[in-house]
Phi, psi and omega in degrees: 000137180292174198225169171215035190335135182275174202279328178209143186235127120198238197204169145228154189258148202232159191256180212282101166281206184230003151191174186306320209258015171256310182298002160300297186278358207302164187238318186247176154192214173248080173339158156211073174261163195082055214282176192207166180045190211277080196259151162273101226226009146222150208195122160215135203234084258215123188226203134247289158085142176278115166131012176127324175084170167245120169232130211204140177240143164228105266199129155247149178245142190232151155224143138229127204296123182230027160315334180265354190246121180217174191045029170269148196231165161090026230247146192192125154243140207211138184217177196235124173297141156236345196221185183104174170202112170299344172282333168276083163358302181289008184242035153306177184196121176257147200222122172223181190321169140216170182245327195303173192042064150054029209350045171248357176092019166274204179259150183298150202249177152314338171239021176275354175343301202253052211223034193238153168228109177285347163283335154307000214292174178201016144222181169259176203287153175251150183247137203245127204282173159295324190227173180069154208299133178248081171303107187273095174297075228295167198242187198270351175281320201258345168271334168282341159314293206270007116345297232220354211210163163253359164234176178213120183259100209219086171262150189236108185251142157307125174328296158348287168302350196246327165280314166117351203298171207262357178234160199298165171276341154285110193279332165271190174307140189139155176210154197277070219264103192273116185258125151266171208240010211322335133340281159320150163299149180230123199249185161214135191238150147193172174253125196301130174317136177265146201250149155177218210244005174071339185222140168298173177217113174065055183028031139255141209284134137034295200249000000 
């Protein structure tokens, strides 16, 4: 199956709020794009703490150029884990729209933080292991983007966060911590639209 590798990789760290439901809505954070090596790069962080605490989201952001690509179906995007645990509800990940970089694929900025559309997705929550190739399998929304369009903007929120609920996912001090491989390739794996000449020809087919 072709493969596509992506066009910008990196994260934001979003900045420390002083309860869960403001670090949800937080507008900045500290960007680190074109990120490399092994980051905990979906994240969520709960400290309580006297004087108000730290609560913190950390959002990865993707582009891909998909100007070469059309008619493809069956579309899955896959990365290599370093950090999560697949037996825990809470470290699932949903993967929906994004705005950042200018959704052209420049670089992602500190205020591109909430430049996310949660109303979007374009996976079901995913569950996500420590190690190993991680598949997002993408829905008819993230195909017809990347179908139709020459970019695809794609960021990965703990499911949590992309739901919005009104009490922390931690009841204790603690934190949810999803790692990448950033090294690794980070791809859209699918199957390419089929080719031929459409009519038979010397009443052999085509296809």
């Amino acid at each position: 199956m072709p493969t596509l590798a992506s066009n910008r990789k990196g994260f934001i760290t979003g900045t420390s709020q002083t309860s869960y439901t403001d670090a949800l809505v937080a507008t900045s954070g500290t960007a680190t794009d074109s990120a490399t090596g092994n980051q905990n790069s979906i994240q969520y962080f709960k400290s309580s703490g006297r004087g108000g605490g730290t609560f913190r989201f950390v959002r990865t952001f993707i582009h891909f150029d998909t100007s070469g690509i059309s008619g493809a179906s069956s579309i899955s995007l896959q990365l290599t884990s370093v950090a999560g645990d697949a037996s825990s509800g809470l470290h699932n990940v949903t993967a929906v729209k994004h705005t950042a970089g200018s959704s052209n694929g420049s670089a992602i900025v500190d205020n591109d933080f909430n430049n996310v559309d949660k109303s979007t997705a374009y996976s079901g929550a995913t569950a996500y292991g420590s190690s190993g190739t991680i598949t997002f399998n993408l829905n008819a929304a993230a195909a017809t983007q990347i179908n139709n369009n020459n970019d695809f903007n794609i960021a990965l929120l703990l499911t949590a966060d992309v739901a919005g609920e009104e009490e922390s996912p931690l009841e204790e001090d603690g934190s949810i911590n999803n790692g990448i491989a950033f090294n690794s390739a980070i791809s859209l794996v699918y199957t390419a639209a089929a080719t031929g000449y459409g009519n038979d020809i010397n009443t052999v087919s085509s296809d």
